[in-house]
C-alpha positions as CSV (number, residue, x, y, z in Angstrom):
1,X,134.1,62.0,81.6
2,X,133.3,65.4,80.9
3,X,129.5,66.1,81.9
4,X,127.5,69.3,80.3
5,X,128.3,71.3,83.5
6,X,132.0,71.1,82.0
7,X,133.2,69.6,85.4
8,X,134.3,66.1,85.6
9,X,134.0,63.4,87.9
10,X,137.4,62.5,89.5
11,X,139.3,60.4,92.6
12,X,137.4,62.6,94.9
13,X,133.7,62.2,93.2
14,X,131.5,64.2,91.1
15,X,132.8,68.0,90.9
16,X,130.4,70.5,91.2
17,X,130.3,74.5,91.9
18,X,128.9,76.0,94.9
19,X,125.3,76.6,92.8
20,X,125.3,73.1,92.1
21,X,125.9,71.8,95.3
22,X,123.7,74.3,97.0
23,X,120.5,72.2,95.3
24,X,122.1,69.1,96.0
25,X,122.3,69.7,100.0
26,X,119.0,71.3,99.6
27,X,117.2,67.8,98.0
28,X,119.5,65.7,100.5
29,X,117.8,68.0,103.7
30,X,114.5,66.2,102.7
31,X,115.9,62.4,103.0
32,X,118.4,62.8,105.6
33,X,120.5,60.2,103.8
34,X,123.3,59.7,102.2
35,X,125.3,61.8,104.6
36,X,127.5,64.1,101.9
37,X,130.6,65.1,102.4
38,X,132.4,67.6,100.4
39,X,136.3,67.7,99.6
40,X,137.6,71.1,98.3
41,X,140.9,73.4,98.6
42,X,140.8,75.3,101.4
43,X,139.5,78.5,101.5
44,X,137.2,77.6,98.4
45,X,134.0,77.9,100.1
46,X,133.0,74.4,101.9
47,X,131.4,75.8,105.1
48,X,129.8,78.9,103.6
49,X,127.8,76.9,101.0
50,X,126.6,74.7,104.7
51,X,125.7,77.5,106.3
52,X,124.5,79.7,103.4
53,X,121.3,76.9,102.9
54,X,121.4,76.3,106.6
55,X,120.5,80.0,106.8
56,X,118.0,79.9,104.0
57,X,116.3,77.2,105.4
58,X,116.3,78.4,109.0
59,X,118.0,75.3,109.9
60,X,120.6,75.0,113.4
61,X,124.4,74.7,112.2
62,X,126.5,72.6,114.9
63,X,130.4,72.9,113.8
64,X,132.4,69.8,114.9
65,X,135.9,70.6,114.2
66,X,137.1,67.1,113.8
67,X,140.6,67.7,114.0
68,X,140.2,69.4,117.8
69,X,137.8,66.0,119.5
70,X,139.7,63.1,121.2
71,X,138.2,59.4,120.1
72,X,135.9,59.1,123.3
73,X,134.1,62.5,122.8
74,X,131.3,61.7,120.4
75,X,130.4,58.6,123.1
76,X,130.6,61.0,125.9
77,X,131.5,60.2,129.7
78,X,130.4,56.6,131.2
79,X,128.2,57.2,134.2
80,X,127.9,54.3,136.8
81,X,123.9,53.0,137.2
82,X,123.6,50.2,139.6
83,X,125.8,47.7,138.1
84,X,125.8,48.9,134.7
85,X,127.3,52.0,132.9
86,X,125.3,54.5,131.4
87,X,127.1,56.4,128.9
88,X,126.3,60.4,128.9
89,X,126.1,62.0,125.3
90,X,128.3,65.2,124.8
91,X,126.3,68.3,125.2
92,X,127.1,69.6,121.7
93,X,125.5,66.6,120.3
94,X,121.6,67.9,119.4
95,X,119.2,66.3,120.9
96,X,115.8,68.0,119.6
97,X,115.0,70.1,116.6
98,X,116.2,70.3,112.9
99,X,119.5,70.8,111.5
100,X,122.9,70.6,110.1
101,X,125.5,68.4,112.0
102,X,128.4,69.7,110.0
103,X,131.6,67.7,110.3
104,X,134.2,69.8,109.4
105,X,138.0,68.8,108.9
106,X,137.1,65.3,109.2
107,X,140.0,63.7,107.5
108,X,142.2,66.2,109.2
109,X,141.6,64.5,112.4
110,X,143.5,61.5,113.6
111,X,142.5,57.7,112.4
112,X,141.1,56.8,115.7
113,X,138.7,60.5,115.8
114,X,137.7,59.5,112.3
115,X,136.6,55.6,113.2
116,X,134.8,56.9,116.3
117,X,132.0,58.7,113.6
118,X,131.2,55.3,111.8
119,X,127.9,54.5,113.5
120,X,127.2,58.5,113.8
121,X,127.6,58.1,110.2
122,X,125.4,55.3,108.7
123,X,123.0,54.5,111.7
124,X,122.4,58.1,113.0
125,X,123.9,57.2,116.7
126,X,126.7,56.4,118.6
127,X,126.6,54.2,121.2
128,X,122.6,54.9,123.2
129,X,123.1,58.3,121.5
130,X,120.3,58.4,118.5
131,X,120.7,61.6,116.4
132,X,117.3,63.4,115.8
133,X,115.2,63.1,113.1
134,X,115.3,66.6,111.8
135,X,119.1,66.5,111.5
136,X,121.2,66.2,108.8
137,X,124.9,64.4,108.5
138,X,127.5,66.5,106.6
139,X,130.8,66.2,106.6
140,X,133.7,68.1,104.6
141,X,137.4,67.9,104.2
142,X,140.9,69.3,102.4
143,X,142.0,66.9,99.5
144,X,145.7,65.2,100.1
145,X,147.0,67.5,97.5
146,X,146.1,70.9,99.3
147,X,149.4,70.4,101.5
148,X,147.2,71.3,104.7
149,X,146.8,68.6,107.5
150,X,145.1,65.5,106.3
151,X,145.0,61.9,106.9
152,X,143.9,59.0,104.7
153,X,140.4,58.5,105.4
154,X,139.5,54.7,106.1
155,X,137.4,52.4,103.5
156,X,134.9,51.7,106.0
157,X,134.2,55.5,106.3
158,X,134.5,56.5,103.0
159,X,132.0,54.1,101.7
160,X,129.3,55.5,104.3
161,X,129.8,58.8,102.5
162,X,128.3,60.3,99.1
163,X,131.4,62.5,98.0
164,X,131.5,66.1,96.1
165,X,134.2,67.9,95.1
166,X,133.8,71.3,95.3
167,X,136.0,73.8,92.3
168,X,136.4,77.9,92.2
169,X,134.0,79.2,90.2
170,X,132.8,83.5,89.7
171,X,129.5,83.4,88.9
172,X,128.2,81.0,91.9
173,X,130.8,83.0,94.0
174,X,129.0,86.2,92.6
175,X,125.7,85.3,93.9
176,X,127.0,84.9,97.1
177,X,128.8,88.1,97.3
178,X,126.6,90.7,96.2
179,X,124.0,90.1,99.0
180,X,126.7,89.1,101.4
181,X,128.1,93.4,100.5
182,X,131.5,92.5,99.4
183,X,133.1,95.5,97.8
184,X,132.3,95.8,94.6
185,X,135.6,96.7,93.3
186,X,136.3,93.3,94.6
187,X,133.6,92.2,92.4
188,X,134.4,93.5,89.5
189,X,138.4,92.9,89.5
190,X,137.5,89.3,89.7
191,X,135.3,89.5,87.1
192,X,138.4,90.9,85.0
193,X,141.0,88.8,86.3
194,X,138.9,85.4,87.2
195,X,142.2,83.3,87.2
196,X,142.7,85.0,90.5
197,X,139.9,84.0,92.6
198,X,141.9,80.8,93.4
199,X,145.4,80.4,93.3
200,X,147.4,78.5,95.5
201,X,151.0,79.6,95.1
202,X,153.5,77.6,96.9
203,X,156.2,80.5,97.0
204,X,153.6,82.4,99.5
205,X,151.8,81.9,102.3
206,X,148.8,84.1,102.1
207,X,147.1,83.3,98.5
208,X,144.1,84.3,96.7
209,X,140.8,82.4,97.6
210,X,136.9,83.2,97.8
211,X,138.4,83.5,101.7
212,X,140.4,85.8,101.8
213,X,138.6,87.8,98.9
214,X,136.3,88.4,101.7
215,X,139.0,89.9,103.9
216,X,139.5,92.0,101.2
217,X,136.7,93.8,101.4
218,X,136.6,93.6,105.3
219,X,140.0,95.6,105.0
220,X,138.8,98.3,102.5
221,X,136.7,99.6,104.7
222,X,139.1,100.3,107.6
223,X,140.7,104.2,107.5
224,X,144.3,103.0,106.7
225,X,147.0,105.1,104.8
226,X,147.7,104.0,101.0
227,X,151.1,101.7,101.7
228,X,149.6,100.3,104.7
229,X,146.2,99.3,103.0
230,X,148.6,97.9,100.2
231,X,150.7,96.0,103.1
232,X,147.4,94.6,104.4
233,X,145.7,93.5,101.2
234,X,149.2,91.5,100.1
235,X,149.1,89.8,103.8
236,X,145.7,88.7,102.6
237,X,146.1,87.4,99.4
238,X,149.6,87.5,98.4
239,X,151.8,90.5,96.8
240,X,150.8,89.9,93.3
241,X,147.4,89.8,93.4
242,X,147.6,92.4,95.8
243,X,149.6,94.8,93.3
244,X,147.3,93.9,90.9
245,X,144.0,94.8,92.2
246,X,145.6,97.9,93.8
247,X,146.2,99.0,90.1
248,X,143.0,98.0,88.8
249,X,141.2,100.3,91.5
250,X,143.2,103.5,90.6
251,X,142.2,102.9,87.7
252,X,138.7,103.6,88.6
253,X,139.3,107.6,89.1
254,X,137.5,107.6,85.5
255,X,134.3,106.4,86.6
256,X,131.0,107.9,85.7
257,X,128.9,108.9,88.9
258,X,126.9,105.8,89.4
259,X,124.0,108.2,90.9
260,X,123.6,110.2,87.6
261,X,123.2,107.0,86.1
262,X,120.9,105.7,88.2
263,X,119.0,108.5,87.8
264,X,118.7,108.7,84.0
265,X,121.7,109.8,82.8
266,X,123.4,107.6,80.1
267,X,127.2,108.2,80.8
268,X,129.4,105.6,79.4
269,X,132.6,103.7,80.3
270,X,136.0,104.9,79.0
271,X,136.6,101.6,78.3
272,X,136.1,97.6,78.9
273,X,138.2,97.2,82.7
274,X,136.4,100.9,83.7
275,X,132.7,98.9,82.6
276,X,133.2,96.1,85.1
277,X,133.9,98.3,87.9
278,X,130.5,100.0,86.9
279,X,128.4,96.7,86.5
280,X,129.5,95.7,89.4
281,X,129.2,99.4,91.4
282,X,125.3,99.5,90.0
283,X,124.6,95.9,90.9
284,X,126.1,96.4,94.2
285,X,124.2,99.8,95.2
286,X,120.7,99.5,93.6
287,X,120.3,95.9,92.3
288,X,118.2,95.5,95.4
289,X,115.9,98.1,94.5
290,X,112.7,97.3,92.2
291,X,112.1,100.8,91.5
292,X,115.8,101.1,90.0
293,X,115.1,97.9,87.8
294,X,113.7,99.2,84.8
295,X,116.1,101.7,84.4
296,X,118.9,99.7,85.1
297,X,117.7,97.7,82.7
298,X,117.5,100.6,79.9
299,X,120.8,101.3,80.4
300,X,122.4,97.7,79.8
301,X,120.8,98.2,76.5
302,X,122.8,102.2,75.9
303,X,126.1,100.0,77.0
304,X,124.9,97.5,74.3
305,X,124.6,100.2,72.1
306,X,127.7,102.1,72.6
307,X,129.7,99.1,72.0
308,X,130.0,97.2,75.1
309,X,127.9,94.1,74.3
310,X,129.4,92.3,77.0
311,X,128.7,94.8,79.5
312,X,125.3,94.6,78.7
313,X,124.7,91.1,78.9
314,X,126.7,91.1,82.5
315,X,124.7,93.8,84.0
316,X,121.4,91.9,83.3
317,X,122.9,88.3,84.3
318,X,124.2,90.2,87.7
319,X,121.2,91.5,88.1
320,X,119.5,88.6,88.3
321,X,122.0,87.1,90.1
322,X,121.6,90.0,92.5
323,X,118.1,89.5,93.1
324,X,116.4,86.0,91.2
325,X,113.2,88.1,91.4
326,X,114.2,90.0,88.7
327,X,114.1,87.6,86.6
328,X,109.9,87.3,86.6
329,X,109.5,91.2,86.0
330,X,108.1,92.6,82.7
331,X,111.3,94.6,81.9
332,X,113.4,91.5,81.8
333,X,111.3,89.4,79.9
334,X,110.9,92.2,77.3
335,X,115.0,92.2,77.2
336,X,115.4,88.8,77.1
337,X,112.8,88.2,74.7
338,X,115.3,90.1,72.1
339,X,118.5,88.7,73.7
340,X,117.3,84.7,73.6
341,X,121.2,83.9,72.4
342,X,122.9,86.1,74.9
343,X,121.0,83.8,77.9
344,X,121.4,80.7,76.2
């Protein structure tokens, strides 16, 4: 059935985007239980959504990569004591404090890795092992149809398990990437082209995700010739979508001087593609700072003005998205108080 979100719920539970599932880790931190665990391509975000709250909530991260642990590691070694055996947890196992025990790959790993986490699971221990208090159970995983390594997960595991699906989607993927500094030319070609911030292609190997978005931007900042830049960015995400942004950012020689703008002057776009690289070049540079806000704010409205509606309703949004602060100053409330429809 298709919920108000516009996502559905499907074989692999309720779908949600990284915004949504962000406040549903965040309300599962304060019970501890159910344990979630998140399916999703790879690639679409899984572990940076963990660590992302982990981070906002000053929380420990430990990584278990599933697929790498033999069945006996979670129990640990057995240790002779008189005529008993004592069984010695593993040291990556926590045993104090608060945080994320992050399963990652889990149906990636072989049936008998994947039974050995049942108790870990539902009772919070394995074997005299008792997981901590303060720590949360996540797991996540690749679906079947991804074509990456993955085994069928046992009924007994899955039903110890609430399940999310995590989809693509640019506007939760935005909020993350303007404060994490991903290039805004990167920002603002997906905004353009948002088809391409996931596709899987099975003709090529490297393929457009919010990963390797991100090595992107890593890549446009090294000192590398044009054709070997262009070689680069198609071994990240593929030759078209590599030939493709490479045009869109020469076609950014016409943009006005983001400074000048910032500083009063009310130069507009040559046209619609030039106004996303400039949303998203403004957002980028001084959507952190308060002092630019009002101003930036003034301009979305000459961009409204001059015929680029749209442009002026994503530089507000992005703003906001930038830094949800802005959202409780007086110059937004005065815009939005004329632009009620454009929020809605």
């Amino acid at each position: 059935m298709l919920g108000e979100s516009g996502l559905t719920g499907g074989g692999y539970g309720g779908q949600v985007r990284a915004a949504q599932l962000r406040r549903i880790l965040l309300a599962h931190l304060k019970l501890k239980w159910p344990p979630l665990f998140i399916w999703g391509p790879p690639g679409v975000g899984k572990s940076s959504v963990v660590r992302q709250v982990a981070a906002e909530q000053k929380l420990e991260v430990i990584d278990l990569r599933m697929l790498l642990l033999d069945p006996v590691d979670l129990r640990g070694l057995p240790i002779p004591r008189g005529r008993k055996v004592h069984w010695s947890p593993p040291e990556f196992l926590p045993d104090r404090g608060k945080g994320i025990l992050f399963l990652d790959e889990l149906n990636a790993a072989p049936p008998l890795v994947q039974a050995s986490v049942y108790q870990l699971v539902l009772d919070r221990k394995v074997g005299e092992y008792r997981l901590p208090d303060g720590w949360t159970v996540v797991a996540a995983g690749n679906r079947e149809s991804d074509r990456s390594i993955a085994h069928a997960m046992p009924t007994a595991l899955r039903s110890r398990f609430e399940h999310l699906e995590l989809v693509p989607d640019l506007e939760s993927w935005k909020t993350w990437a303007y404060p994490a500094g991903i290039d805004p030319s990167v920002i603002s070609f997906l905004e353009f082209r948002p088809a391409l911030l996931y596709q899987m292609l099975p003709e090529s190997k490297p393929f457009p995700c919010p990963r390797t978005w991100e090595m992107v931007s890593r890549v446009l900042s090294l000192d590398l010739g044009t054709d070997e830049e262009l070689r680069v960015l198609e071994g990240c995400v593929g030759t078209g979508a590599a030939t493709e942004f490479d045009l869109f950012r020469k076609s950014l020689n016409r943009l006005p001087d983001l400074k000048e703008i910032a500083n009063g002057q009310n130069l507009a776009p040559a046209d619609a593609v030039t106004g996303y690289a400039l949303v998203s070049g403004l957002v980028a540079r001084y959507g952190a700072d308060p002092s630019r806000l009002s101003r930036l704010i003034d301009y979305a409205e000459h961009l409204g003005a001059s015929g680029f509606r749209e442009l002026e309703v994503l530089l507000v949004r992005d703003l906001v998205r930038r830094n949800p602060a802005v959202s409780r100053s007086p110059a937004f409330r005065h815009w939005a108080e004329k632009n009620v429809q454009a929020l809605g």
